[in-house]
Each structure stands twice: as structure tokens, then as C-alpha cells.
VMD Tcl script that builds the backbone (N, CA, C; Angstrom):
set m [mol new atoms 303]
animate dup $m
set s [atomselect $m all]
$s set {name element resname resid chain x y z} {
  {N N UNK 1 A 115.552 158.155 51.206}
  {CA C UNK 1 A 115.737 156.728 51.445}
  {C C UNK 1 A 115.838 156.465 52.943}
  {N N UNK 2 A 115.550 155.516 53.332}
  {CA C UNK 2 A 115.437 154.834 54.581}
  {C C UNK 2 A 116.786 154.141 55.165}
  {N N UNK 3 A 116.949 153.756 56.192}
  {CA C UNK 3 A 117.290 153.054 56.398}
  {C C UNK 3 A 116.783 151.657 57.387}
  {N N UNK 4 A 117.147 150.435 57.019}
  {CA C UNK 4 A 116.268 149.448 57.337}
  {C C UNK 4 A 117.249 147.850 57.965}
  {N N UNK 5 A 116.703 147.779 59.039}
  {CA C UNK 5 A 116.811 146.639 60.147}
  {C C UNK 5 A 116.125 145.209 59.942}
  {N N UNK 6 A 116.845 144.358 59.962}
  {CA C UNK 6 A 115.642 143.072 59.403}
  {C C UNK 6 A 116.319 142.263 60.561}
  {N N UNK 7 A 115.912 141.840 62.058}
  {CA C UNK 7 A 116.284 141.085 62.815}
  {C C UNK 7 A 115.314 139.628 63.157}
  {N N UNK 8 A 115.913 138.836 63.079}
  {CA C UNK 8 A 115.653 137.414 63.309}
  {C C UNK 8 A 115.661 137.353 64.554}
  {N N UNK 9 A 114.646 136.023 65.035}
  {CA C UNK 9 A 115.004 135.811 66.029}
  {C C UNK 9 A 114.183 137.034 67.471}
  {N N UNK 10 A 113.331 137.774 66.512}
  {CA C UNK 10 A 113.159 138.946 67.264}
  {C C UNK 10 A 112.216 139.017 68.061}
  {N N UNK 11 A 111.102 137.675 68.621}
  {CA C UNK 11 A 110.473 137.718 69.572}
  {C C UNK 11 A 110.634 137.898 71.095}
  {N N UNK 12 A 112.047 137.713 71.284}
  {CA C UNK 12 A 112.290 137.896 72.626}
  {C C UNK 12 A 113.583 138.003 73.029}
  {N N UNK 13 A 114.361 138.645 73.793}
  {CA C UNK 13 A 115.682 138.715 74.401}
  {C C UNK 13 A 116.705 139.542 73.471}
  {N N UNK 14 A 117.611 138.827 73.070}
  {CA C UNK 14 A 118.429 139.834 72.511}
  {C C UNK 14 A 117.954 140.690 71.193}
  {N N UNK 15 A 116.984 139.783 70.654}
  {CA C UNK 15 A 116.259 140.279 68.964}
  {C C UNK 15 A 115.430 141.045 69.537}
  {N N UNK 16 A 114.618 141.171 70.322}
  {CA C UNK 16 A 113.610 142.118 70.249}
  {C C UNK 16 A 114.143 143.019 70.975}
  {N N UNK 17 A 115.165 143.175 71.614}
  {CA C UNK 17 A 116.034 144.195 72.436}
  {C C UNK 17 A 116.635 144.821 71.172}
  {N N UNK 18 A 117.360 144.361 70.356}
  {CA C UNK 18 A 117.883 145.257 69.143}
  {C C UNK 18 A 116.815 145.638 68.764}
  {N N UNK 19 A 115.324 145.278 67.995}
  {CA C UNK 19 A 114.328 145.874 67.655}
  {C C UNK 19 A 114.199 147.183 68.032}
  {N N UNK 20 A 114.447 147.505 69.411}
  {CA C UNK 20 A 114.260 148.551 70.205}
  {C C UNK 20 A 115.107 149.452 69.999}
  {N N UNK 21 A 116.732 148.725 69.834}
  {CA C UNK 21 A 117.508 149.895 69.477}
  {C C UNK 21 A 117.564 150.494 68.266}
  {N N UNK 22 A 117.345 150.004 67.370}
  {CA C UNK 22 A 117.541 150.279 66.097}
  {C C UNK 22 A 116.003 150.819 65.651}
  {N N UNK 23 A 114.878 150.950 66.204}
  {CA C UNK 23 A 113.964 152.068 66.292}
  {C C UNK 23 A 114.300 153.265 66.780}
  {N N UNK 24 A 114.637 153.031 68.074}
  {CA C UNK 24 A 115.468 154.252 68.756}
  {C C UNK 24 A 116.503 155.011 67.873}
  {N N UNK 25 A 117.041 154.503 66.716}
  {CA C UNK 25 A 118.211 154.976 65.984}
  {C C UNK 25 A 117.547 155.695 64.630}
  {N N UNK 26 A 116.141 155.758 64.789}
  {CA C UNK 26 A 115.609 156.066 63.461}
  {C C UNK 26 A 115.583 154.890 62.395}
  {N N UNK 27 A 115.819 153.522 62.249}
  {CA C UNK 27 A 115.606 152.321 61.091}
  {C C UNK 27 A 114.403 152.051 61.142}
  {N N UNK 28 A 114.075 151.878 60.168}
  {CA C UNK 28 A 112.731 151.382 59.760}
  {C C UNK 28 A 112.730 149.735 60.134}
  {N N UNK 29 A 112.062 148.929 61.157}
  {CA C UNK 29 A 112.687 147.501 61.617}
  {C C UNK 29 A 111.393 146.838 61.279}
  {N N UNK 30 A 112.302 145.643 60.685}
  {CA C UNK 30 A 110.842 144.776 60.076}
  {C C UNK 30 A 111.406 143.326 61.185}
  {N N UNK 31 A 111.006 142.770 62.067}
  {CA C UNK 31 A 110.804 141.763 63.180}
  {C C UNK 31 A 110.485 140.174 62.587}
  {N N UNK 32 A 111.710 139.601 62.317}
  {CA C UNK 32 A 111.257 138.150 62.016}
  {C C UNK 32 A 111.455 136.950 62.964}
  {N N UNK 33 A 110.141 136.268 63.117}
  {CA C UNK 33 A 110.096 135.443 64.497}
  {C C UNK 33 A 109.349 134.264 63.519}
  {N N UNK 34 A 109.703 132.853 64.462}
  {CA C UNK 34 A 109.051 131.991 64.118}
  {C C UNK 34 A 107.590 132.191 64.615}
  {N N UNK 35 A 106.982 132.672 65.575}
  {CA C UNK 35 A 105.600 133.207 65.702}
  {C C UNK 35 A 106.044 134.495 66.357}
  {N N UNK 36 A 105.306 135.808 65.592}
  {CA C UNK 36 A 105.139 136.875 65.590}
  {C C UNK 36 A 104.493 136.644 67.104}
  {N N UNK 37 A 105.280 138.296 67.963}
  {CA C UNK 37 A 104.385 138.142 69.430}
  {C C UNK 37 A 104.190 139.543 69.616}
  {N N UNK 38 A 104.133 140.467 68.260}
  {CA C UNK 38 A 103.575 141.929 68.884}
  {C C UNK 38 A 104.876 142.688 69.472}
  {N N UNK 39 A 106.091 142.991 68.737}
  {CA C UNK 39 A 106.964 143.641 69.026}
  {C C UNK 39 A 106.845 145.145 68.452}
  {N N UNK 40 A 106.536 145.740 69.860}
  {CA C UNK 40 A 106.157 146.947 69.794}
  {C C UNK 40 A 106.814 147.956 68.903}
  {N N UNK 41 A 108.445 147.675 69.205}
  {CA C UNK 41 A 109.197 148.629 68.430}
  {C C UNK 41 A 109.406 148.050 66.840}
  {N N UNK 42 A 108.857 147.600 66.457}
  {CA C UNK 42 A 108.815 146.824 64.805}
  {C C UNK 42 A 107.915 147.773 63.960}
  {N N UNK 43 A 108.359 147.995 62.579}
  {CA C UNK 43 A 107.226 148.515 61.642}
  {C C UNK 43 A 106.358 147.680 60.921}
  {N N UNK 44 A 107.265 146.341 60.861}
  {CA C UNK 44 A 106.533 145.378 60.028}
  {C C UNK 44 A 106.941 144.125 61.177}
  {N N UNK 45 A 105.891 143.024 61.210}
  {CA C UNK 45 A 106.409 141.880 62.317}
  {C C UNK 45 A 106.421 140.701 61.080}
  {N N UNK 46 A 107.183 140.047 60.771}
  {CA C UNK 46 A 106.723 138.587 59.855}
  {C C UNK 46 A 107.064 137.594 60.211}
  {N N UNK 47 A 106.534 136.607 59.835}
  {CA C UNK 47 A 106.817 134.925 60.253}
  {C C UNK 47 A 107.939 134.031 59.492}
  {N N UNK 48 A 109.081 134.080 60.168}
  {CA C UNK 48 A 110.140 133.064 59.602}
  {C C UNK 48 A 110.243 131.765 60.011}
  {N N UNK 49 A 110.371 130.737 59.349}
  {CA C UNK 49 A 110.532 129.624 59.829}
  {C C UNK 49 A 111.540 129.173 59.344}
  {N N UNK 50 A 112.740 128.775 59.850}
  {CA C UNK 50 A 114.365 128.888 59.214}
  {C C UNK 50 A 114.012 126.821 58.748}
  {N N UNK 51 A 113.333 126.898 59.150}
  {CA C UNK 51 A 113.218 124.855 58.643}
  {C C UNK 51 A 112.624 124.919 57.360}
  {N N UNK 52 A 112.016 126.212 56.485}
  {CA C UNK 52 A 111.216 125.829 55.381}
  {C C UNK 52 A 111.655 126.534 54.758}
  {N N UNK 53 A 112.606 125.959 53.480}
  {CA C UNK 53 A 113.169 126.815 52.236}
  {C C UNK 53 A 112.084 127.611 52.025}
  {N N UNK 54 A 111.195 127.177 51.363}
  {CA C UNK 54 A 109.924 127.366 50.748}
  {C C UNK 54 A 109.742 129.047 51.291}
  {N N UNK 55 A 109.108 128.761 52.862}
  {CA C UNK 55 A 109.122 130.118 53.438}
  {C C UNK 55 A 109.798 131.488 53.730}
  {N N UNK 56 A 111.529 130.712 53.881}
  {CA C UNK 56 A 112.589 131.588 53.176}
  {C C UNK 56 A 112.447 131.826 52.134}
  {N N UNK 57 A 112.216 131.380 51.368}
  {CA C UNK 57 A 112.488 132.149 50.044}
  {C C UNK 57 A 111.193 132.870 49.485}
  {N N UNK 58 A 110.067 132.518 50.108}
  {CA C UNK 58 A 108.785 133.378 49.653}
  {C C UNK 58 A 109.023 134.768 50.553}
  {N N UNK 59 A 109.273 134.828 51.507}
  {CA C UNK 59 A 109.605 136.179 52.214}
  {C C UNK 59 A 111.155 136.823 51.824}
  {N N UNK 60 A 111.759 136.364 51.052}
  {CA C UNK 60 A 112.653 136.913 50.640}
  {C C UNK 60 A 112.412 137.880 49.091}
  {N N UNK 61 A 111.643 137.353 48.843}
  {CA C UNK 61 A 110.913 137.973 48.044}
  {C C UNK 61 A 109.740 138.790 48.646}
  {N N UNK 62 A 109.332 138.713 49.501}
  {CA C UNK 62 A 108.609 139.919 50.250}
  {C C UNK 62 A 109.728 141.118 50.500}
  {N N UNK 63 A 110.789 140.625 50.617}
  {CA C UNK 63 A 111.519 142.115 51.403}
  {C C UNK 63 A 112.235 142.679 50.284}
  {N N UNK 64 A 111.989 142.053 49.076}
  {CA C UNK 64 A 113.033 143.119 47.793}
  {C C UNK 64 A 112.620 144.105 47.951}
  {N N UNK 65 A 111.219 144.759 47.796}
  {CA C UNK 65 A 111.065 146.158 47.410}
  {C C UNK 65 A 111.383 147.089 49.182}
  {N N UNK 66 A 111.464 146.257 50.261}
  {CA C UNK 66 A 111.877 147.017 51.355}
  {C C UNK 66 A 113.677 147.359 51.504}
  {N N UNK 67 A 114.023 146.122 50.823}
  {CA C UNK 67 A 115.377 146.382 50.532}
  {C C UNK 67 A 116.047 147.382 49.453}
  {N N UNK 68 A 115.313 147.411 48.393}
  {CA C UNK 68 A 115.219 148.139 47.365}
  {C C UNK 68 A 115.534 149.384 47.743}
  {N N UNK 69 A 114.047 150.071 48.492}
  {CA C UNK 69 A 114.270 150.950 48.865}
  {C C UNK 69 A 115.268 151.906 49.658}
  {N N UNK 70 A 115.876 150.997 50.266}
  {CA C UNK 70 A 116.724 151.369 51.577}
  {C C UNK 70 A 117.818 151.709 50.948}
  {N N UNK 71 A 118.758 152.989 51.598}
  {CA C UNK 71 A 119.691 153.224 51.535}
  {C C UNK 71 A 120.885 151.984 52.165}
  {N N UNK 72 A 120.720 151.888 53.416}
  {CA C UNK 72 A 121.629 151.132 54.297}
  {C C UNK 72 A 120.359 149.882 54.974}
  {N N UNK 73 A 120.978 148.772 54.801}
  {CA C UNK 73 A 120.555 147.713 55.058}
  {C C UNK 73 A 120.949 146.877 56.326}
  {N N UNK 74 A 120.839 146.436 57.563}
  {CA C UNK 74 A 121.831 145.859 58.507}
  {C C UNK 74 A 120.504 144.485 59.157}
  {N N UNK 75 A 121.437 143.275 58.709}
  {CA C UNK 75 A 120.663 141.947 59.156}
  {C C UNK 75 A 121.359 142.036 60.574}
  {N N UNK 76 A 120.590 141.211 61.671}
  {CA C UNK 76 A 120.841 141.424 63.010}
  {C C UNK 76 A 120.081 139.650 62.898}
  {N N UNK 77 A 121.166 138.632 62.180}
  {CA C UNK 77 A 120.791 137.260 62.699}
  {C C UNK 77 A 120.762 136.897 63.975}
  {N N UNK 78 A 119.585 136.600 64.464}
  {CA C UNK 78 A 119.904 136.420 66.128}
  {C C UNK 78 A 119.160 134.804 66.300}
  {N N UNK 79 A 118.610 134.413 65.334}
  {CA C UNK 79 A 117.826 133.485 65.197}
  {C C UNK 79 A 118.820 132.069 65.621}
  {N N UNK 80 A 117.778 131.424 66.730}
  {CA C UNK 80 A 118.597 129.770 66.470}
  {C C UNK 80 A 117.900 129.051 66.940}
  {N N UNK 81 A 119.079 128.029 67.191}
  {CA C UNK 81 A 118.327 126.317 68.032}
  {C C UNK 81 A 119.519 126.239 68.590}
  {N N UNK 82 A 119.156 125.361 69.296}
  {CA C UNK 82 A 119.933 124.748 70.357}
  {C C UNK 82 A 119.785 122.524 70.942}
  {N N UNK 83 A 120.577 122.446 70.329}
  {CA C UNK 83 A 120.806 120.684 71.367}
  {C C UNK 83 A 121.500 120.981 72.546}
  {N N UNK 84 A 120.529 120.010 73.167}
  {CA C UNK 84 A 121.744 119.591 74.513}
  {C C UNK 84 A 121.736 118.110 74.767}
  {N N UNK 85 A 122.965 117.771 75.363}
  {CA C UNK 85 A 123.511 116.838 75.308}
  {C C UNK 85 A 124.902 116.043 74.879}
  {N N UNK 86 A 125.205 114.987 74.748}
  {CA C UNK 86 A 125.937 114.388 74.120}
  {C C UNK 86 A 126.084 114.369 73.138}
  {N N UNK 87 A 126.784 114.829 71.541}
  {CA C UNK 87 A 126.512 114.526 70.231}
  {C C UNK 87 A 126.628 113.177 69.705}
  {N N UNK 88 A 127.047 112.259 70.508}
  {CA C UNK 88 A 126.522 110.556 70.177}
  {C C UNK 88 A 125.296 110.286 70.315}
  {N N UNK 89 A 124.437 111.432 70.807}
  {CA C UNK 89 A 122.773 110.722 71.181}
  {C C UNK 89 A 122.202 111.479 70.343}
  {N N UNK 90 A 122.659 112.114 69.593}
  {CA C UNK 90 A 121.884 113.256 68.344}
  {C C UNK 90 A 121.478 112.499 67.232}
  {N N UNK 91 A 120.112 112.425 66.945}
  {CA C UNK 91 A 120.078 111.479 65.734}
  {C C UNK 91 A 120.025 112.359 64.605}
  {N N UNK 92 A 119.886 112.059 63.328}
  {CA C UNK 92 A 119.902 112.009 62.025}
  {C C UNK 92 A 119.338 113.674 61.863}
  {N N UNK 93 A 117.715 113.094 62.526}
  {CA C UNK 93 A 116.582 114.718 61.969}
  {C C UNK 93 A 117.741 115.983 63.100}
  {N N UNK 94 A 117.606 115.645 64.684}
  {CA C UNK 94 A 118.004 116.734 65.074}
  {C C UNK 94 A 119.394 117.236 64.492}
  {N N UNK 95 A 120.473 116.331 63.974}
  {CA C UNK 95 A 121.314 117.302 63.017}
  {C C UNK 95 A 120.596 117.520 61.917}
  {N N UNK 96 A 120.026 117.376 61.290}
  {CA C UNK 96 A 119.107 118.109 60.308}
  {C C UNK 96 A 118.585 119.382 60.827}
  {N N UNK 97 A 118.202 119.301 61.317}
  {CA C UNK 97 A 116.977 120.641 61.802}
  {C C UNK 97 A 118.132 121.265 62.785}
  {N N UNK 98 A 119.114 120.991 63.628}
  {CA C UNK 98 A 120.091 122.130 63.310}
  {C C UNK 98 A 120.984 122.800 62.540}
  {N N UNK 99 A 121.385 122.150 61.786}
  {CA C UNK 99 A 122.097 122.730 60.691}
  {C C UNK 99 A 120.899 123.400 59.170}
  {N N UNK 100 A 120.204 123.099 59.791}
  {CA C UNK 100 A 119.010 124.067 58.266}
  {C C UNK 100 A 118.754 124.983 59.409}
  {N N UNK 101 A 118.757 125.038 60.389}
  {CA C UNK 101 A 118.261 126.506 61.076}
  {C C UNK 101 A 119.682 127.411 61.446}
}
mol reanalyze $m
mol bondsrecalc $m
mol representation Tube
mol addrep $m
């Protein structure tokens, strides 16, 4: 059995820096980015989009049988958004679309 890395967020900076470590550690690392950019240290790269149930949950069902397999499992959420500003000038969608991501 394997062990297996599923980091969000993993196109750049701190996610694709864990990518690296947790290759380095022997995990099998599957790289989830809202656009995939070729993370070298990844076995598998896939496309998350934290705004679309739909897509969550169709790739969550992609990773049963990787999860399945695995002995030890470790999520490395690194994924987000960010507002700036005042939260009196935040309308309706942008608390929407931060709080679903």
C-alpha cells in the first residue's frame, strides 16, 4: 500500500512547495489546482474548482479508488480566496464565492 498526498491549492507557493515535500517523503501526490500548471513533483495533476459542487463531487469520486488504495492518507488544504477591503462594501456574490471556496 501506498501512501498518498492530495494538496489543494497546489499550483504555486506553499501547495506546490508541499508537493515537493511530500514526493521527497516517498507519497504518491496527486496536485489539485484550479488550472493545472505542470507540477513537476505531482503523480497525478487535476482540476479543482472549489465554486462547483458538481466538480467537487465528480472528482471526489475520481479519488476513491486512490484513496482506497492507500494505506495513510494526508489532505494538505492550501486552497483559497481572498477579499480586500471593507466588509460593508462586500456584496451578496463575493460573500458567496467566499464562503463556497
Amino acid at each position: 500500500m501506498t501512501k498518498l498526498a492530495l494538496v489543494t491549492g497546489a499550483s504555486a507557493g506553499i501547495g506546490r512547495e508541499a508537493c515537493a515535500v511530500f514526493a521527497r517523503k516517498g507519497y504518491r501526490v496527486i496536485a489539485l489546482s484550479r488550472q493545472p500548471t505542470g507540477v513537476e513533483s505531482a503523480d497525478l495533476e487535476l482540476a479543482l474548482d472549489l465554486e462547483s459542487f458538481e466538480k467537487i463531487e465528480g472528482l471526489a469520486g475520481a479519488l476513491d479508488t486512490e484513496i482506497a488504495g492507500a494505506e495513510r492518507v494526508i489532505l494538505v488544504n492550501n486552497s483559497g480566496y481572498g477579499q480586500f477591503g471593507a466588509l460593508r462594501d462586500l456584496s451578496q456574490s463575493m460573500w458567496q464565492k467566499q464562503f463556497s471556496t
